[in-house]
N, C-alpha and C positions, 0 to 999 in steps of 0.2 A: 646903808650904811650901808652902800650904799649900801647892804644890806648892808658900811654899816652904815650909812646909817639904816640904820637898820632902817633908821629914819633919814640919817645925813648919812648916807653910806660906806663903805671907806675908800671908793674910788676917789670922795671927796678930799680923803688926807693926802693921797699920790698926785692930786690934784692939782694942789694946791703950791705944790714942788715944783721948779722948773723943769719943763722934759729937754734930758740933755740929746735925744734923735736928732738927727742932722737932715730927715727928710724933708722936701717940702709937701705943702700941702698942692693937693693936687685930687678933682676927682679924674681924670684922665689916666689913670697909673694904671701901668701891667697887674697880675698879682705875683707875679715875681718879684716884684720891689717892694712889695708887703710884708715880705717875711727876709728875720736874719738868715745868714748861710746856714748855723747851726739848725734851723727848726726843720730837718727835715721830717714831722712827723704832720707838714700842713703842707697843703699843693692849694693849687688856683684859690687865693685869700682875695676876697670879694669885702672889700670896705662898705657898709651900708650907711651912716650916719659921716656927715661932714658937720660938726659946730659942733658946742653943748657941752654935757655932761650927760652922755646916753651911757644905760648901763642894765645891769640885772636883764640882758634880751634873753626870753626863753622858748623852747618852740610849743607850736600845738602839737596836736598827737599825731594829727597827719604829719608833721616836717613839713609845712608850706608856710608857714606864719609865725611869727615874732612878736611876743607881745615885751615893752621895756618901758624903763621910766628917764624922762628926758628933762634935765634944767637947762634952759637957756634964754638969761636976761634979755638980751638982743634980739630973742626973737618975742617977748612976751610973755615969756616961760619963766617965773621969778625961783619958782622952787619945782619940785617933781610933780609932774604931770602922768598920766597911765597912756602911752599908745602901742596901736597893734600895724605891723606893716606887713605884706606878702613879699616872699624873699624870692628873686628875681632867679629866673632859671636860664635868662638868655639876654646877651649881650645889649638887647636891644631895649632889654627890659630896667626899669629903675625902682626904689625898694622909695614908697610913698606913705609912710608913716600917716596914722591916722587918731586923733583924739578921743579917747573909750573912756576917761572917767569926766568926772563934771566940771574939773577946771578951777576947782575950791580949794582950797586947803594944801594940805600935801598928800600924795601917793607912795606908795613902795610897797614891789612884791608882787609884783601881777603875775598871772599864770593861769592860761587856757584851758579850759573846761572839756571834755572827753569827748561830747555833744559838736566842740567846734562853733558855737553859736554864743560862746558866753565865756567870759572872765573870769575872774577874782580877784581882788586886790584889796590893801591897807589902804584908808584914808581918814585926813583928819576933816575932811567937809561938815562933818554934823556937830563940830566945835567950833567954826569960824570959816570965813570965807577966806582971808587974808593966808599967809603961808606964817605956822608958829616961830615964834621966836627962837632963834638961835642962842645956844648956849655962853655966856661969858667967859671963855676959856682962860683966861688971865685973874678969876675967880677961883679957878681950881690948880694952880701954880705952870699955867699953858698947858695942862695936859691934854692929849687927847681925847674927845668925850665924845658919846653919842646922847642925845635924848628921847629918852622911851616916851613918847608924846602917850598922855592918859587918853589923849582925844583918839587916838587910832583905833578905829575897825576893821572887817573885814568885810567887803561887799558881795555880791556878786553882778554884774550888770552883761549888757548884751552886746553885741558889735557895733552899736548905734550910739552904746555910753550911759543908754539908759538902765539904773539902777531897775533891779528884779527885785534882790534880797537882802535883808541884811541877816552877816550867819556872825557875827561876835556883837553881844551889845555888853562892856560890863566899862566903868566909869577908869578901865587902866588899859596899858598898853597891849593892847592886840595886832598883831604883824608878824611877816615874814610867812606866810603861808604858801604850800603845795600841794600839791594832788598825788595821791596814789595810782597808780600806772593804771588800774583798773577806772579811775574816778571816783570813785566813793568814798573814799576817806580824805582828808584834808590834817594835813599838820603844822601846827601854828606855833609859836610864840606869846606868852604873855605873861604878865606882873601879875596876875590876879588873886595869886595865893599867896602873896610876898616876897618870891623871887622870879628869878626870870628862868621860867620853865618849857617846856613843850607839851604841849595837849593834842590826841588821835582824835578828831571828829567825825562823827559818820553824817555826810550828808545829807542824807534819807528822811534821816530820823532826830539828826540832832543830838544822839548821844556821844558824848566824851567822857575821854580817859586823858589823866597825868601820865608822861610816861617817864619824867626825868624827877629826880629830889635831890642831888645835890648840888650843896651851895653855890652858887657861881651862876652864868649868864650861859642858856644854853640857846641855841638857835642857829637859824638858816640851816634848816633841818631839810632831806632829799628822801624819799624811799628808791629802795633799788630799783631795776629798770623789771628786774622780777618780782617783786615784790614782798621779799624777805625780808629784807635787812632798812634799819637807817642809820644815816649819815647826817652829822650836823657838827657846827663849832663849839667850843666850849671854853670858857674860863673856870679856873679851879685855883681859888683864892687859898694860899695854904698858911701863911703867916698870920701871928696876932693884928698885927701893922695893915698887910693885905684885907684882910678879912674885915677889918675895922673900915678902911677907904670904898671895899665894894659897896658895904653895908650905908654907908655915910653917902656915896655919889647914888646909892637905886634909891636913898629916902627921900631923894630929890630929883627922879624920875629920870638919873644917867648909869651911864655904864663908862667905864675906859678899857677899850674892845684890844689894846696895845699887847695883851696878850693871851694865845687864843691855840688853842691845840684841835685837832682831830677826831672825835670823836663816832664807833660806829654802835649798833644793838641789832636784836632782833625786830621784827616789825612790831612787838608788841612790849617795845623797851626793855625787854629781858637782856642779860649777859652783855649790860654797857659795858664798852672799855676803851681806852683811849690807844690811838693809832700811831700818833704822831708825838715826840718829846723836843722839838726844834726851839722851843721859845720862838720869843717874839709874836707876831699874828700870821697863825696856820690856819686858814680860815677857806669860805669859799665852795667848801667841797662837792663832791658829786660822786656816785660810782660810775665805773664805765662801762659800756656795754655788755661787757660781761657778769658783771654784777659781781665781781672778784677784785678787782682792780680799783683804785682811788686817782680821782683828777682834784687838785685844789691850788689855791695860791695863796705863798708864802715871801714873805722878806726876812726867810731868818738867814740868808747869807750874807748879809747887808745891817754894819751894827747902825746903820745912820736912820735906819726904820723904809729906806725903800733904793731900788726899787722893788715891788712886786712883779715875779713872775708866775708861770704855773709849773706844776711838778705831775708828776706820776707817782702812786706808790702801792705796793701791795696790801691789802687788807691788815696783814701780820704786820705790818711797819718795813718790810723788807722791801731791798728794789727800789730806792728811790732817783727817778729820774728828771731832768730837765728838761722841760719841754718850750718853754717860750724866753726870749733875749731882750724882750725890752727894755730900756734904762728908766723907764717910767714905770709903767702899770700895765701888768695884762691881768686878769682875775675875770669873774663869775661864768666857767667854760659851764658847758652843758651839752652833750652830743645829741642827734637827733635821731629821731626814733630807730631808723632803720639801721643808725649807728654809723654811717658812712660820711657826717659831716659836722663838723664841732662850732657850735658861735660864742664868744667871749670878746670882752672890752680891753682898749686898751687904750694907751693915749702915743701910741706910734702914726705916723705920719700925720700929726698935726701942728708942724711947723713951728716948735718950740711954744705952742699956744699951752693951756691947761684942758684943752678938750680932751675929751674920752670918746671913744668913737665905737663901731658896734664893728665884730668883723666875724666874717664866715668861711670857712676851710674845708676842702676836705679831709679826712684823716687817713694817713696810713701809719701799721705798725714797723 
């Protein structure tokens, strides 16, 4: 959802909207034509994915590898799948997407291990082969829904696809996980206590900690790049009516992700507070290099729910800036290590289609 979904992402809801770009599709394109006039904060934009629904690409720790999750009926790909691609350094080079989970179920959430030799990711493979059931949105008055699949764990397997470990086993929704910049810790997502919370894993050893309690749907959680602080989304249901609907959509294993704020804490979920008061879905987020500064994407300037862009903001909420123009969708940025190159999805230049495509920039301030 794509994280949301978390399960069905929410690249899927911008998706599913016609993209009004007037690009064609084209892999032959400059990266001058990859970007609006306004973005000057992106130079040479290197498009990796042509089709689909690629999205959530994250790097390794090196910055040479991409690990995302890709639907694409036409090609075989019915629902999300986990691949990992090496991101091309030279003209001559092309970015070869490669197959790392089993091919079963669904996937969401992958992210590169410290090692470089191993994964992580959510899937529903040990519940069925087939891809789960999508939600009957016309059952819940069309709203927008994710479903928290019970069947989601968390794996971890090797560059070949082959499963090593399994680190979540509990009969609810497990997903959205990352890694701490060190690699040792792991922060997830899950229903397992009755709401949808965040848990601090230590790899090693297996022990965890809760680090969120209130009510509402907290996730796609990030540690800083120092490893202080985290960053994750949040709904915070405040009326008897709201409160009554969250409670009614998680007892039937959904969420409605439509409205979603900002939220950061200490690494050990001390002194949560929220960053963002935009309504609509502020979601997405990341810190930036600096580990002071906020990247996330929003469509609260847009009452019709998209498109999504991305923004800038200061930790305090101050400073908020514009950073990406698409009429569609750009969302899940994440810079790479060395801080000198940002990848995030979008559904620009894809020819009026509903793809979403992977793209890569470098950054300047």
């Amino acid at each position: 959802m794509q994280k949301i979904a978390l399960p069905l992402f929410f690249f899927v809801l911008v998706a599913s909207c016609k993209n009004s770009s007037k690009m064609a599709v084209t892999e032959n394109i400059t990266a001058d034509t990859l970007k609006y006039p306004d973005e000057t904060h992106f130079r040479n934009i290197q498009q990796l994915t042509f089709g689909g629904d690629n999205a959530e690409a994250y790097w390794s720790y090196d910055g040479k590898w991409l690990v995302f999750q890709k639907t694409a009926p036409k090609e075989g790909i019915p629902c999300d799948q986990m691949y990992i691609g090496k991101v091309p350094t030279k003209p001559s080079e092309k970015f070869e997407p490669k197959l790392v989970s089993t091919g079963k179920g669904r996937t969401t959430c992958g992210f590169f291990m410290k090692d470089g030799n191993h994964i992580i990711y959510a899937s529903t493979h040990l519940g069925g082969d087939e891809c789960p059931p999508v939600p009957d949105r016309a059952k819940y008055g069309n709203k927008y829904i994710w479903p928290l699949y019970s069947t989601y764990d968390i794996f971890m397997a090797d560059l070949n696809g082959k499963v090593v470990k399994q680190l979540t086993n509990s009969p609810h929704y497990d997903a959205e996980a990352t890694l701490s910049p060190d690699g040792k810790k792991m922060i997830y997502t899950s229903t397992k206590d009755g709401d949808i919370e965040l848990y601090i894993m230590d790899l090693k050893t297996g022990a965890e900690k809760r680090i969120t309690d209130m009510p509402g749907y907290d996730g796609g959680a990030w540690f800083s790049p120092d490893g202080k602080k985290l960053i994750w989304r949040a709904s915070r249901p405040k009326t008897e009516a709201e409160i009554k609907e969250y409670k009614d959509l998680l007892a039937e294993n959904l969420v409605a992700p439509t409205n979603m704020e900002v939220w950061v804490a200490n690494a050990d979920g001390s002194n949560a507070r929220q960053v963002t008061s935009y309504g609509q879905a502020n979601w997405a987020p990341a810190y930036m290099p600096d580990s002071k500064r906020i990247i996330f994407a929003s469509n609260h300037e847009y009452k019709r729910g998209f498109p999504f862009n991305l923004y800038t903001i200061n930790e305090d909420g101050t400073n908020l800036t514009k950073i990406s123009r698409d009429k569609g969708f750009d969302a899940f940025p994440m810079f790479s290590p060395n801080g000198k190159k940002i990848v995030f999805c979008s559904n620009r230049n894809n020819g009026g289609t509903r793809d979403t495509n992977i793209f890569v920039a470098d950054w300047t301030e």
